[in-house]
CHARMM-style PDB file with segment names, atoms N, HN, CA, C and O in Angstrom:
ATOM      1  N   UNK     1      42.357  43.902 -14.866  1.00  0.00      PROA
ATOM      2  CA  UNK     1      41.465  42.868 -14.366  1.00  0.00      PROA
ATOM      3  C   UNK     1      40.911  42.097 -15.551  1.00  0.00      PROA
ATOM      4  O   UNK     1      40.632  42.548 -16.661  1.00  0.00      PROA
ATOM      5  N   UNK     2      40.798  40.794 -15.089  1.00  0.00      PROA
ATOM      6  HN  UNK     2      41.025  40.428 -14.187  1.00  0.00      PROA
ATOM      7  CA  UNK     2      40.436  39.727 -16.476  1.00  0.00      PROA
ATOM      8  C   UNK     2      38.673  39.523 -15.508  1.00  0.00      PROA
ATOM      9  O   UNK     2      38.186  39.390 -14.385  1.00  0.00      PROA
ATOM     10  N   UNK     3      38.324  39.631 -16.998  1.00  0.00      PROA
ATOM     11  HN  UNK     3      38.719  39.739 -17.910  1.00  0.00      PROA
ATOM     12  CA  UNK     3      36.627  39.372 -16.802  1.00  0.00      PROA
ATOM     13  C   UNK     3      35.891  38.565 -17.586  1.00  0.00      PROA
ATOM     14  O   UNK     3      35.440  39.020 -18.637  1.00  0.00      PROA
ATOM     15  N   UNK     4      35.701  37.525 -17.293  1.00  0.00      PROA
ATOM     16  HN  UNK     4      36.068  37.155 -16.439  1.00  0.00      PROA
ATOM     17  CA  UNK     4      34.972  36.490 -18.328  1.00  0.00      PROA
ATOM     18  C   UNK     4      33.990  35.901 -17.917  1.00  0.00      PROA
ATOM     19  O   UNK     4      34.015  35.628 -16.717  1.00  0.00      PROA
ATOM     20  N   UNK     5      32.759  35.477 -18.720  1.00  0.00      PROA
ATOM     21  HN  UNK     5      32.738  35.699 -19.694  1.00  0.00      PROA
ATOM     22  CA  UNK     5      31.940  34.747 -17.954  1.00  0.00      PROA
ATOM     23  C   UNK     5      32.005  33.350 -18.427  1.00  0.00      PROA
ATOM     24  O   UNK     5      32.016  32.953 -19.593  1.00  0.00      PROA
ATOM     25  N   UNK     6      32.046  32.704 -17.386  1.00  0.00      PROA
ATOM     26  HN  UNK     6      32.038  33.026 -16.440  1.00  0.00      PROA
ATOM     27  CA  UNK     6      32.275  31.405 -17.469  1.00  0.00      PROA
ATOM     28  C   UNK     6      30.801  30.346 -16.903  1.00  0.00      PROA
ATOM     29  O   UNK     6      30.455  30.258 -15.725  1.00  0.00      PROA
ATOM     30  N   UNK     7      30.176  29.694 -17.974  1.00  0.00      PROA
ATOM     31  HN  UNK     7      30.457  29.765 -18.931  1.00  0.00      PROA
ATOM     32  CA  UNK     7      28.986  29.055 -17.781  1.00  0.00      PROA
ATOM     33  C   UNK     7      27.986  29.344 -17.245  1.00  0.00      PROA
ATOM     34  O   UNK     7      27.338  28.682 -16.434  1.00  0.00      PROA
ATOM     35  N   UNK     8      27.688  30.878 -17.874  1.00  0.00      PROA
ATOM     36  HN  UNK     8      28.215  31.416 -18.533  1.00  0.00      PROA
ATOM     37  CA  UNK     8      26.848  31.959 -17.461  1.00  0.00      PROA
ATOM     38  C   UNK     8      27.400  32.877 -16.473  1.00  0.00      PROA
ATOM     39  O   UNK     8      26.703  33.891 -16.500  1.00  0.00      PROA
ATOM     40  N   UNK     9      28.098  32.958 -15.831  1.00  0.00      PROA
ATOM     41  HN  UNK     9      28.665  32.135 -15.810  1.00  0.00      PROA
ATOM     42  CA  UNK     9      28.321  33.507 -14.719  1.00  0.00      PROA
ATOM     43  C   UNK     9      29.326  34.453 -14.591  1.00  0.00      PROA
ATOM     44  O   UNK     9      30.303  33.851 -14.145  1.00  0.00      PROA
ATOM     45  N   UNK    10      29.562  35.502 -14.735  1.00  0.00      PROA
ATOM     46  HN  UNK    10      28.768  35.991 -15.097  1.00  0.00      PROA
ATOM     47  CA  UNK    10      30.717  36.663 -14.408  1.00  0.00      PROA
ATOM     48  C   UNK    10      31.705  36.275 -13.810  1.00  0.00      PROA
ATOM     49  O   UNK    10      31.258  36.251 -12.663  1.00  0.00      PROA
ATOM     50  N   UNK    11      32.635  35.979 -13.745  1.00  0.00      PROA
ATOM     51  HN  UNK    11      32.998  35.999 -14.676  1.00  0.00      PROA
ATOM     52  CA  UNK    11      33.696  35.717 -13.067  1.00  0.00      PROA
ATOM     53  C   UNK    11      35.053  37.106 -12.936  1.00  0.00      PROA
ATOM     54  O   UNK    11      35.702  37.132 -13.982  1.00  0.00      PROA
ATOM     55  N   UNK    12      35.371  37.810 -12.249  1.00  0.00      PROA
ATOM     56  HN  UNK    12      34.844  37.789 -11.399  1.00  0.00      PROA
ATOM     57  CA  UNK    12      37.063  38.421 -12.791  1.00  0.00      PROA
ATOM     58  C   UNK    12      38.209  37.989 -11.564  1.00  0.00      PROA
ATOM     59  O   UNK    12      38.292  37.885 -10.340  1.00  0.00      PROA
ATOM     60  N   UNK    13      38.892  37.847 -12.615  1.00  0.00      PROA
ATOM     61  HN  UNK    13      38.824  37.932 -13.609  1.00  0.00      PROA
ATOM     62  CA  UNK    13      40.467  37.948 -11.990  1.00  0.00      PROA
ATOM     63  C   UNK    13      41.351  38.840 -12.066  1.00  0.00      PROA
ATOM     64  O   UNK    13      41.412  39.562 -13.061  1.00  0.00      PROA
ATOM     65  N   UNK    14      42.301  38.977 -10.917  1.00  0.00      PROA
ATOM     66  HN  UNK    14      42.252  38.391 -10.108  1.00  0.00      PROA
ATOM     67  CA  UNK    14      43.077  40.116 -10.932  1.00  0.00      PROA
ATOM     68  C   UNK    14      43.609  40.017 -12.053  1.00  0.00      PROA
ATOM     69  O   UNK    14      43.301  39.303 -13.008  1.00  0.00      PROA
ATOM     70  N   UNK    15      44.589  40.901 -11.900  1.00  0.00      PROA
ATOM     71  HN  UNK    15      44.840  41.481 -11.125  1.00  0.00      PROA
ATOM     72  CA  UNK    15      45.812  40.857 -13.324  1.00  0.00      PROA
ATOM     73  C   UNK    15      47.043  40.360 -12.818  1.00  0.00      PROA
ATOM     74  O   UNK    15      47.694  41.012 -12.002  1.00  0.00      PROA
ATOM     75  N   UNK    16      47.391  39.309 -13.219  1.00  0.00      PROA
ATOM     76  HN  UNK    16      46.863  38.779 -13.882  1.00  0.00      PROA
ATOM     77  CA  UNK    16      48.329  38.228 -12.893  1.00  0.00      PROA
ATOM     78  C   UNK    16      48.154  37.432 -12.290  1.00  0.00      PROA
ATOM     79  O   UNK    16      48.947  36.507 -12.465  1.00  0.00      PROA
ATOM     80  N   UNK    17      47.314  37.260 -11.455  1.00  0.00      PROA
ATOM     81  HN  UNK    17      46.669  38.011 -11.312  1.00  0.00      PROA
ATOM     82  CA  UNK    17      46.645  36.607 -10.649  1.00  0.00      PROA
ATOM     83  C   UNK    17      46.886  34.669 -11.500  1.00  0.00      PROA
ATOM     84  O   UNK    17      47.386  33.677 -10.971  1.00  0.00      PROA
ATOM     85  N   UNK    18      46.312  34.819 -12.856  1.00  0.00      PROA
ATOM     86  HN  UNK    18      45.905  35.626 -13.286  1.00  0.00      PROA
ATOM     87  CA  UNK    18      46.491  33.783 -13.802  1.00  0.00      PROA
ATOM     88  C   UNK    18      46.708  34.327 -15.051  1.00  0.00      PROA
ATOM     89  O   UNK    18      46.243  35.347 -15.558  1.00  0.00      PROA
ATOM     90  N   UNK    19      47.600  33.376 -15.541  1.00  0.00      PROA
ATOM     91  HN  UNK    19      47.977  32.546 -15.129  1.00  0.00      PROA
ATOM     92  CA  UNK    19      47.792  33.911 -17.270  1.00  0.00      PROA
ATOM     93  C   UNK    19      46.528  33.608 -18.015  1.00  0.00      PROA
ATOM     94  O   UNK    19      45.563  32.961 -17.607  1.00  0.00      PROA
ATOM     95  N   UNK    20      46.717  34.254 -19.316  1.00  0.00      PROA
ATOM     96  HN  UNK    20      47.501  34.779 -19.648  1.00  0.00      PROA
ATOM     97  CA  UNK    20      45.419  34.426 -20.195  1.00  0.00      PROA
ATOM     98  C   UNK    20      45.714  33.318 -20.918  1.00  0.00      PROA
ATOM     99  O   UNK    20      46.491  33.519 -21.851  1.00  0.00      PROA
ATOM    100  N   UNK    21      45.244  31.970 -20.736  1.00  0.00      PROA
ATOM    101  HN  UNK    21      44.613  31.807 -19.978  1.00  0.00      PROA
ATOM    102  CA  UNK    21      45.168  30.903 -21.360  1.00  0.00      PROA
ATOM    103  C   UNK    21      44.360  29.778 -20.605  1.00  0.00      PROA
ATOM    104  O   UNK    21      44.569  29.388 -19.456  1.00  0.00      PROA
ATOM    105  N   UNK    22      43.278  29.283 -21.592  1.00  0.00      PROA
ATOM    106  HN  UNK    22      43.109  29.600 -22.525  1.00  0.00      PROA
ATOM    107  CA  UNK    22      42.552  28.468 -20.947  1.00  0.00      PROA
ATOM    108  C   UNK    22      42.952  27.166 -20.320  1.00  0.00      PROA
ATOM    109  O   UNK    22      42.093  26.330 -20.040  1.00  0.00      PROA
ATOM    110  N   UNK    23      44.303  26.953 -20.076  1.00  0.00      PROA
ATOM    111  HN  UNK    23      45.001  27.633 -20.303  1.00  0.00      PROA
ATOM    112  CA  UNK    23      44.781  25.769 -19.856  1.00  0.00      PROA
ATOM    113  C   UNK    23      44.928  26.170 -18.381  1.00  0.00      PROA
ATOM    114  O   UNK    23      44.460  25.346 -17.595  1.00  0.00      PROA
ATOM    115  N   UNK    24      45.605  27.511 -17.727  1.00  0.00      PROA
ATOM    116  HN  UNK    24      45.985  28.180 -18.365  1.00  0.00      PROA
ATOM    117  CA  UNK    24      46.020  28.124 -16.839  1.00  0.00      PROA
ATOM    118  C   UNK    24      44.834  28.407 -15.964  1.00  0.00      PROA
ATOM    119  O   UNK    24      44.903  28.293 -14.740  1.00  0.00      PROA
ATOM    120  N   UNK    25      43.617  28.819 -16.670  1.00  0.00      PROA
ATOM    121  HN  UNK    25      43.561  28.912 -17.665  1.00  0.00      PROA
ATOM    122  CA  UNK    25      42.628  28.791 -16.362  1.00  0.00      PROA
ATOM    123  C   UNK    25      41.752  27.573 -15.540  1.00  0.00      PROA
ATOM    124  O   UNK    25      41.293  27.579 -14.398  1.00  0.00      PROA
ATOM    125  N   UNK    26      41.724  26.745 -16.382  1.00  0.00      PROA
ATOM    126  HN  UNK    26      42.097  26.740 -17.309  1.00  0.00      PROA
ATOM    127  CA  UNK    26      41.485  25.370 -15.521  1.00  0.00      PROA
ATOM    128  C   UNK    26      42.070  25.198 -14.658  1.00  0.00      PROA
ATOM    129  O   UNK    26      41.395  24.758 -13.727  1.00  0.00      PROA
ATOM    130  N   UNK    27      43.708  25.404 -14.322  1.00  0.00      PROA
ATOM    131  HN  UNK    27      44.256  25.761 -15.079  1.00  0.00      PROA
ATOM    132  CA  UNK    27      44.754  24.669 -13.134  1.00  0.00      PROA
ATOM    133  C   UNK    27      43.880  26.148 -12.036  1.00  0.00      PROA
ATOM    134  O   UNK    27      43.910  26.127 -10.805  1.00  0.00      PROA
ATOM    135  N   UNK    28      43.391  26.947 -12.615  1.00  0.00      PROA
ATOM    136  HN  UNK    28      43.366  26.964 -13.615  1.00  0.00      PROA
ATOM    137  CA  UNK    28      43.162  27.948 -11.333  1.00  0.00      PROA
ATOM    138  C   UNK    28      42.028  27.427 -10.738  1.00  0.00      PROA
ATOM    139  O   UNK    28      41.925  27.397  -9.512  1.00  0.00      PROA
ATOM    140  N   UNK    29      40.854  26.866 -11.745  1.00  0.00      PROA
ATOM    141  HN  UNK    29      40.937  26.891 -12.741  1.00  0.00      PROA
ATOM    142  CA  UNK    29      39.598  26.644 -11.201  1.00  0.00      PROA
ATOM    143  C   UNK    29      39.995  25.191 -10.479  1.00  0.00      PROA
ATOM    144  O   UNK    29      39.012  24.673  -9.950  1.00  0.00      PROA
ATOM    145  N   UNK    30      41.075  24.524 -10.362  1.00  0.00      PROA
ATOM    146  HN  UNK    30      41.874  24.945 -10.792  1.00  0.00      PROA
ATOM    147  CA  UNK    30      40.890  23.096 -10.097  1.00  0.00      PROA
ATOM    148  C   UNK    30      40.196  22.225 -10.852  1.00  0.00      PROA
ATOM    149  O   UNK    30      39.441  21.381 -10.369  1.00  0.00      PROA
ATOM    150  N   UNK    31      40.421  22.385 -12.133  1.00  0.00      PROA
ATOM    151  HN  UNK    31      41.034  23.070 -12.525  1.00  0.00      PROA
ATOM    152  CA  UNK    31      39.419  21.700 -13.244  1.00  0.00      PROA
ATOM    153  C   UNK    31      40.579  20.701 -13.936  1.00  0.00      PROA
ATOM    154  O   UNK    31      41.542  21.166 -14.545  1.00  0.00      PROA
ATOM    155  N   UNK    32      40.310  19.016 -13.725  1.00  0.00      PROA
ATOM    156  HN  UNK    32      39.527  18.638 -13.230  1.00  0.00      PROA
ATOM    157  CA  UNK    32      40.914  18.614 -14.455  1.00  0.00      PROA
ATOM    158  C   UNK    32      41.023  18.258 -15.667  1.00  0.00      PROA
ATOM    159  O   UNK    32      40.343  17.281 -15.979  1.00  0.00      PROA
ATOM    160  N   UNK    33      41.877  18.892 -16.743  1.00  0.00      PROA
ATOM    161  HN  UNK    33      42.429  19.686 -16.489  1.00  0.00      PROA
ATOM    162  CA  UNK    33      41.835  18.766 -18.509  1.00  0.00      PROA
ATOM    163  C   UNK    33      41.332  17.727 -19.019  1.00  0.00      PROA
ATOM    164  O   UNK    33      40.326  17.908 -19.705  1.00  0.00      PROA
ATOM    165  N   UNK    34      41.807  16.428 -18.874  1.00  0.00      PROA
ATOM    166  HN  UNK    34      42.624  16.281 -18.317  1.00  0.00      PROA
ATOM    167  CA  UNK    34      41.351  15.292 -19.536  1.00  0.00      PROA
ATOM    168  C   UNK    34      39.422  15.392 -19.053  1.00  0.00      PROA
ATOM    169  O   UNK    34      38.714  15.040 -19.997  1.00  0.00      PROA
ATOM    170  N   UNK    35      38.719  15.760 -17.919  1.00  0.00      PROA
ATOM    171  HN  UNK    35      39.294  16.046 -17.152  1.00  0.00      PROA
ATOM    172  CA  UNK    35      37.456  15.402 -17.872  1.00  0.00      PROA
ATOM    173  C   UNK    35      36.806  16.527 -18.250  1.00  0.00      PROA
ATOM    174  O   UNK    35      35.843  16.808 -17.536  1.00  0.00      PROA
ATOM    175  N   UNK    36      37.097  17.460 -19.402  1.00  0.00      PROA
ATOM    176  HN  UNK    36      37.879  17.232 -19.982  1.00  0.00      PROA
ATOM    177  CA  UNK    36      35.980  18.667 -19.538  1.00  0.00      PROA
ATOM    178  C   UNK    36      35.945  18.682 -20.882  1.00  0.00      PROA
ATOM    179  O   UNK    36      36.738  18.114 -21.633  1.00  0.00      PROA
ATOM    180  N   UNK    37      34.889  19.428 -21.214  1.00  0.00      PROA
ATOM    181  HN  UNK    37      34.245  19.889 -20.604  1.00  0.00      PROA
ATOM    182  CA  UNK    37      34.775  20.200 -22.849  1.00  0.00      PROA
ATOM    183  C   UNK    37      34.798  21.431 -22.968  1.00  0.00      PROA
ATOM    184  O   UNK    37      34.008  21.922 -22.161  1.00  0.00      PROA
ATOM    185  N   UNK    38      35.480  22.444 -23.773  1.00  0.00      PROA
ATOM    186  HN  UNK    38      36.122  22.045 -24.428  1.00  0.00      PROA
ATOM    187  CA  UNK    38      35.614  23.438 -23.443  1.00  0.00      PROA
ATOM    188  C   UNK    38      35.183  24.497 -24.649  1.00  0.00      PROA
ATOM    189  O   UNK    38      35.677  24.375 -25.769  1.00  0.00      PROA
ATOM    190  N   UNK    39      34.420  25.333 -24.403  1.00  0.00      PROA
ATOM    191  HN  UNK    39      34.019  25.432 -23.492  1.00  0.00      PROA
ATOM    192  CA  UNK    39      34.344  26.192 -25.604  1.00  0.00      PROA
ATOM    193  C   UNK    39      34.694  27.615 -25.390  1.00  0.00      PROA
ATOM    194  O   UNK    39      34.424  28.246 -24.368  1.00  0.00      PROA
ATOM    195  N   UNK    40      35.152  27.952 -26.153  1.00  0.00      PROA
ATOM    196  HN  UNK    40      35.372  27.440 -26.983  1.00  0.00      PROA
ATOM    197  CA  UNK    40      35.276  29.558 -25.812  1.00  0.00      PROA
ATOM    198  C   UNK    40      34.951  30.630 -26.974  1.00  0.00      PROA
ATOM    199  O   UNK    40      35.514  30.814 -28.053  1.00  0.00      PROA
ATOM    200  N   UNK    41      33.804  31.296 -26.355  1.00  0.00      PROA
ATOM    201  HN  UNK    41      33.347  31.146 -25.479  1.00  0.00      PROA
ATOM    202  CA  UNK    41      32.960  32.385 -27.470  1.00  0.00      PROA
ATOM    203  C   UNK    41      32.839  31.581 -28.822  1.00  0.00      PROA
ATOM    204  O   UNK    41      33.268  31.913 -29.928  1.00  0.00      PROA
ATOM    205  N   UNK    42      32.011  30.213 -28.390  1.00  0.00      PROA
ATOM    206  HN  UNK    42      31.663  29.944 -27.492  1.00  0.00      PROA
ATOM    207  CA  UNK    42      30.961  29.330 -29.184  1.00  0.00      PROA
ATOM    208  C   UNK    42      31.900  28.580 -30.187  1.00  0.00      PROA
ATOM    209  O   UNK    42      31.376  28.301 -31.265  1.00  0.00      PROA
ATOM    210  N   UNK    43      33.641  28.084 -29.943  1.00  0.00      PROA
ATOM    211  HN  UNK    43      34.067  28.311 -29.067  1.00  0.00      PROA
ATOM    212  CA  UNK    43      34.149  27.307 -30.975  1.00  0.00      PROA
ATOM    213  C   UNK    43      34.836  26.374 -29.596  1.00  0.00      PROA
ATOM    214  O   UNK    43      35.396  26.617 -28.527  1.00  0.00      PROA
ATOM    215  N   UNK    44      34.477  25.414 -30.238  1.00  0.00      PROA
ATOM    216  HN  UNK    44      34.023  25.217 -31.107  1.00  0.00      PROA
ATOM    217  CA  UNK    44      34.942  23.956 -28.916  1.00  0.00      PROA
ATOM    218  C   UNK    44      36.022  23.999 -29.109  1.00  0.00      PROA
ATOM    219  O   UNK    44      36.286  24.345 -30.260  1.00  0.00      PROA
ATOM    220  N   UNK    45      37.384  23.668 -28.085  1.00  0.00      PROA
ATOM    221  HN  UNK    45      37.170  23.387 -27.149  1.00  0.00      PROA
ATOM    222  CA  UNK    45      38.992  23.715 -27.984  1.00  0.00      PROA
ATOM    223  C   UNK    45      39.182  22.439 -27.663  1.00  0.00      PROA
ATOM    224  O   UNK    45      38.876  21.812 -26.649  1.00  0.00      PROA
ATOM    225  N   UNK    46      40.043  21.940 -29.228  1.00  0.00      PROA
ATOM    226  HN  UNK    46      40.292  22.449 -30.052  1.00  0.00      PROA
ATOM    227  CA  UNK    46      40.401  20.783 -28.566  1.00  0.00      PROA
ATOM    228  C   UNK    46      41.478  20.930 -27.743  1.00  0.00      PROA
ATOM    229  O   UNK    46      42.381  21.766 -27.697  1.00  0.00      PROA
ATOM    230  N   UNK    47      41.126  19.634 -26.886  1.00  0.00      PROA
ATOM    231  HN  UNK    47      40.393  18.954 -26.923  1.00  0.00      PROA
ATOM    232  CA  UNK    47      42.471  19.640 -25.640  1.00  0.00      PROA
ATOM    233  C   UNK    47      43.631  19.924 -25.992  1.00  0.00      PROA
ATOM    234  O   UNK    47      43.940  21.076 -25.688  1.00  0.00      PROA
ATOM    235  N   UNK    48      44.690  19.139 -26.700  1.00  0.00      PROA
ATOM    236  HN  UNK    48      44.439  18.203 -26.948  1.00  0.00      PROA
ATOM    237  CA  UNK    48      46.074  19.452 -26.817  1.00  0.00      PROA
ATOM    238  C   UNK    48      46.161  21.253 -27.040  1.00  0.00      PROA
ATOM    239  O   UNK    48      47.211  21.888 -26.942  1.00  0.00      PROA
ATOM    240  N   UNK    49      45.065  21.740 -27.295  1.00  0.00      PROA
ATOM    241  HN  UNK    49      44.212  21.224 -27.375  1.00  0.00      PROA
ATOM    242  CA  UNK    49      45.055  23.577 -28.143  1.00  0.00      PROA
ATOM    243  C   UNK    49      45.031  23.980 -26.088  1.00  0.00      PROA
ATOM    244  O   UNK    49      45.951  24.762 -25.848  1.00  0.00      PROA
ATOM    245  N   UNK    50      44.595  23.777 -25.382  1.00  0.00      PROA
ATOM    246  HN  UNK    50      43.848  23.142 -25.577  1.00  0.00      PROA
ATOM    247  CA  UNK    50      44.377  24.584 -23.858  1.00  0.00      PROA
ATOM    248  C   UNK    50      45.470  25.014 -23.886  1.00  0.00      PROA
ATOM    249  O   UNK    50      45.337  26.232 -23.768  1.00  0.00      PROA
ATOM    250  N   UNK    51      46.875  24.685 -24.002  1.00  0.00      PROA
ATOM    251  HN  UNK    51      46.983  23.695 -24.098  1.00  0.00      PROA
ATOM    252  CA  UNK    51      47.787  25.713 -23.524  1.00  0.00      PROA
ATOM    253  C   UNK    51      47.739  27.067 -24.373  1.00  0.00      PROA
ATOM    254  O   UNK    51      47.774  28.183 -23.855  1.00  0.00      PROA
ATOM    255  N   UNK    52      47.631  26.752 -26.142  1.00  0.00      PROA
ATOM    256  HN  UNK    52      47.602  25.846 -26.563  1.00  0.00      PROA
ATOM    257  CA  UNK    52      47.769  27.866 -27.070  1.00  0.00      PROA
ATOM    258  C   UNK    52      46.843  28.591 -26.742  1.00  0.00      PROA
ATOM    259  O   UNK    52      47.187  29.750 -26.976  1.00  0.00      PROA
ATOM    260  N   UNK    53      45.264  28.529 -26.079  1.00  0.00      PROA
ATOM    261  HN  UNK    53      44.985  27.587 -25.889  1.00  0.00      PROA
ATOM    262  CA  UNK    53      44.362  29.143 -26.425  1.00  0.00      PROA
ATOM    263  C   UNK    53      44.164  30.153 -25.105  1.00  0.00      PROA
ATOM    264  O   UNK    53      43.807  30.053 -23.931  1.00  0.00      PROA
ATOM    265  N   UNK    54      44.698  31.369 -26.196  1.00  0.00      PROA
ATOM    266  HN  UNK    54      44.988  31.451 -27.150  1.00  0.00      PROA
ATOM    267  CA  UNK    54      44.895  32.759 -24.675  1.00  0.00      PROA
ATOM    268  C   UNK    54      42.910  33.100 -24.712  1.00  0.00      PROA
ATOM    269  O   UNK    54      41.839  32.841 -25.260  1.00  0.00      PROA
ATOM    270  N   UNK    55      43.813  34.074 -23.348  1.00  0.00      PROA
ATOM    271  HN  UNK    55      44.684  34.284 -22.903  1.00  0.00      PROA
ATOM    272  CA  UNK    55      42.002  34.473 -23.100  1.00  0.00      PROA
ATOM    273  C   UNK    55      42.352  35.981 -23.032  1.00  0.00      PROA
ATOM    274  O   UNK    55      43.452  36.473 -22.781  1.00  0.00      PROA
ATOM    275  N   UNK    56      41.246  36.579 -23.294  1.00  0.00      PROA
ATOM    276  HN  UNK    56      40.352  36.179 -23.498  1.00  0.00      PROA
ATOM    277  CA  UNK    56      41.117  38.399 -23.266  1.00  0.00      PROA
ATOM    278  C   UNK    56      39.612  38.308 -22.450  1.00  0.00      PROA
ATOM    279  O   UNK    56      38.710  37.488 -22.283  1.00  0.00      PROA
ATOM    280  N   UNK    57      40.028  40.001 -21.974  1.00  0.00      PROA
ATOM    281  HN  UNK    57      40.761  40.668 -22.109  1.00  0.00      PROA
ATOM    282  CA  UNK    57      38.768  39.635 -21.552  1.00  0.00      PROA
ATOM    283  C   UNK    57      37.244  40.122 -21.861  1.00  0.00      PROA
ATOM    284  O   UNK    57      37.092  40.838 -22.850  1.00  0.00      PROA
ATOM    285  N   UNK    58      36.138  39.788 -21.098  1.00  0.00      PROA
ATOM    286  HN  UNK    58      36.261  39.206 -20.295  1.00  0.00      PROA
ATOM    287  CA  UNK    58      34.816  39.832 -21.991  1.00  0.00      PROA
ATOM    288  C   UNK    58      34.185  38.641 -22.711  1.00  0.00      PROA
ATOM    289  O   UNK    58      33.059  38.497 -23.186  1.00  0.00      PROA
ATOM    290  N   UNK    59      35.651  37.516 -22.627  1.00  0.00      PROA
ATOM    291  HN  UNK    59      36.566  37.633 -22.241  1.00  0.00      PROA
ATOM    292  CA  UNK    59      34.998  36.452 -23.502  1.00  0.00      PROA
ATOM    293  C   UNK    59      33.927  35.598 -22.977  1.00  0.00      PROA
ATOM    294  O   UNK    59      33.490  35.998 -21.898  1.00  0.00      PROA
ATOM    295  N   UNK    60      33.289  34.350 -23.516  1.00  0.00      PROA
ATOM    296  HN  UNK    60      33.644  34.025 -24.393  1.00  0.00      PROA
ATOM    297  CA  UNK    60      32.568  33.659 -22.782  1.00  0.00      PROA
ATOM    298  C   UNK    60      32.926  32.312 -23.138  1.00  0.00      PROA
ATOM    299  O   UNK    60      33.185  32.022 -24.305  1.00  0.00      PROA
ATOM    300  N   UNK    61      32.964  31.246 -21.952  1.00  0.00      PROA
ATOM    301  HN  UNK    61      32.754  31.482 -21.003  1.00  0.00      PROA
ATOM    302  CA  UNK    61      33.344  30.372 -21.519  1.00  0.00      PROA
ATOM    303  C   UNK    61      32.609  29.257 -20.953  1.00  0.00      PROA
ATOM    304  O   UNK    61      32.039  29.472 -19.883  1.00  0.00      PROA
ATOM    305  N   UNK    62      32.495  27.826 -21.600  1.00  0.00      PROA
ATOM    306  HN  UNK    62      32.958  27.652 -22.469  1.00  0.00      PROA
ATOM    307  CA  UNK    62      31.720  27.376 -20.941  1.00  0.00      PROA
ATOM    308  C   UNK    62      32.314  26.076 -21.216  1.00  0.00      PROA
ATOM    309  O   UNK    62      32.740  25.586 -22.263  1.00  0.00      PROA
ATOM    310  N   UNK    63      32.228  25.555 -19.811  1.00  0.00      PROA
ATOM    311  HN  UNK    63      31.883  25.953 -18.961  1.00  0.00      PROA
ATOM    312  CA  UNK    63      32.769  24.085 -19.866  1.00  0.00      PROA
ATOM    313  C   UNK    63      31.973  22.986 -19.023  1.00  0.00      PROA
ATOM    314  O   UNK    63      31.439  23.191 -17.933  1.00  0.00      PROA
ATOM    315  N   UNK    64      31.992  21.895 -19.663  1.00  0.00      PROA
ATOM    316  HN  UNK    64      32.426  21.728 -20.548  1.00  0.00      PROA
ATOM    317  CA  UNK    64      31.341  20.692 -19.108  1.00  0.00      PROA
ATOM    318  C   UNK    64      32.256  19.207 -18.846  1.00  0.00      PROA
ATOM    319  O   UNK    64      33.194  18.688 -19.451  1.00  0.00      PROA
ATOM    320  N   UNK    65      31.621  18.910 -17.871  1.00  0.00      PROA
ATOM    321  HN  UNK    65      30.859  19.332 -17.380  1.00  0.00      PROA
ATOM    322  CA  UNK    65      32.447  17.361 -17.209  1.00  0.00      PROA
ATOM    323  C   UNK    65      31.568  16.793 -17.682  1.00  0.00      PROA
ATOM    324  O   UNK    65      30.429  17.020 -18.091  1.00  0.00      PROA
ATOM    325  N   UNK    66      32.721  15.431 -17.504  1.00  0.00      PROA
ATOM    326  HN  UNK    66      33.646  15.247 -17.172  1.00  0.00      PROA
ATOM    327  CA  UNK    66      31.807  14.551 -17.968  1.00  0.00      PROA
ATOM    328  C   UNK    66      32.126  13.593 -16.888  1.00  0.00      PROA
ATOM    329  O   UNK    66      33.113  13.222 -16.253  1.00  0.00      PROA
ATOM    330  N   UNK    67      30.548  13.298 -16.977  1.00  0.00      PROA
ATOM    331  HN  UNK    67      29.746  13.599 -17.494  1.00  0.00      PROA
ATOM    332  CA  UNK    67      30.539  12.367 -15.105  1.00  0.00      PROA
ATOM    333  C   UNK    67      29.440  11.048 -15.758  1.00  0.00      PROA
ATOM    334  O   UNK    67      28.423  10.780 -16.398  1.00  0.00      PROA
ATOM    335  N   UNK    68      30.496  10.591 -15.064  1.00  0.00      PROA
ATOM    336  HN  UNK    68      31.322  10.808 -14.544  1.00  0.00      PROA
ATOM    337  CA  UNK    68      30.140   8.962 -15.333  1.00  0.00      PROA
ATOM    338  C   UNK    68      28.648   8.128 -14.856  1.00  0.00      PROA
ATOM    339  O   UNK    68      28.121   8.862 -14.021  1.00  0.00      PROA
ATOM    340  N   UNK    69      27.976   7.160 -15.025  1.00  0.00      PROA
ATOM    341  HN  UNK    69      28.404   6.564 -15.704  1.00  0.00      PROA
ATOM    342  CA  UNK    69      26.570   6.989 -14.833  1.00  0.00      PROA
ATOM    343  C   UNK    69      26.108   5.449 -15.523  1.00  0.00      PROA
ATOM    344  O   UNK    69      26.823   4.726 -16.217  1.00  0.00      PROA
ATOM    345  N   UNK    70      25.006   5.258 -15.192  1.00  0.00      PROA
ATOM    346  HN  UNK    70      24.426   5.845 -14.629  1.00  0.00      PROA
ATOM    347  CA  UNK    70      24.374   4.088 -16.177  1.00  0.00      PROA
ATOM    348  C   UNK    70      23.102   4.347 -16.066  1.00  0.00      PROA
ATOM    349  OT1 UNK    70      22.277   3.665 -16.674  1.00  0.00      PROA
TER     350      UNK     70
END
């Protein structure tokens, strides 16, 4: 079981359920890549890195949209 908390919050996933990569991760949450920021255990990922960047678990995760405004 994969266990991470993601923007405070505990999250786990089975095992296989999703691969250990934050790119895979997003397509699970329905999160689209181009609109987020992503850090994982406090170093920001740049985008083109989401596919390289595996996940284990325990880590922490926190991502933000960016939503448009005036």
């Amino acid at each position: 079981m994969l266990s991470l908390t993601i923007n405070g919050k505990k999250r786990e996933f089975a095992a296989g359920l999703i691969k250990a990569t934050l790119s895979a991760l997003l397509d699970e949450l329905k999160i689209n890549h181009a609109t987020i920021v992503a850090e994982v255990d406090g170093e920001i990922i740049k985008r083109q890195d989401f596919d390289e960047t595996k996940l284990s678990s325990g880590q922490r995760i926190e991502l933000v949209r960016f939503v448009g405004g005036g």
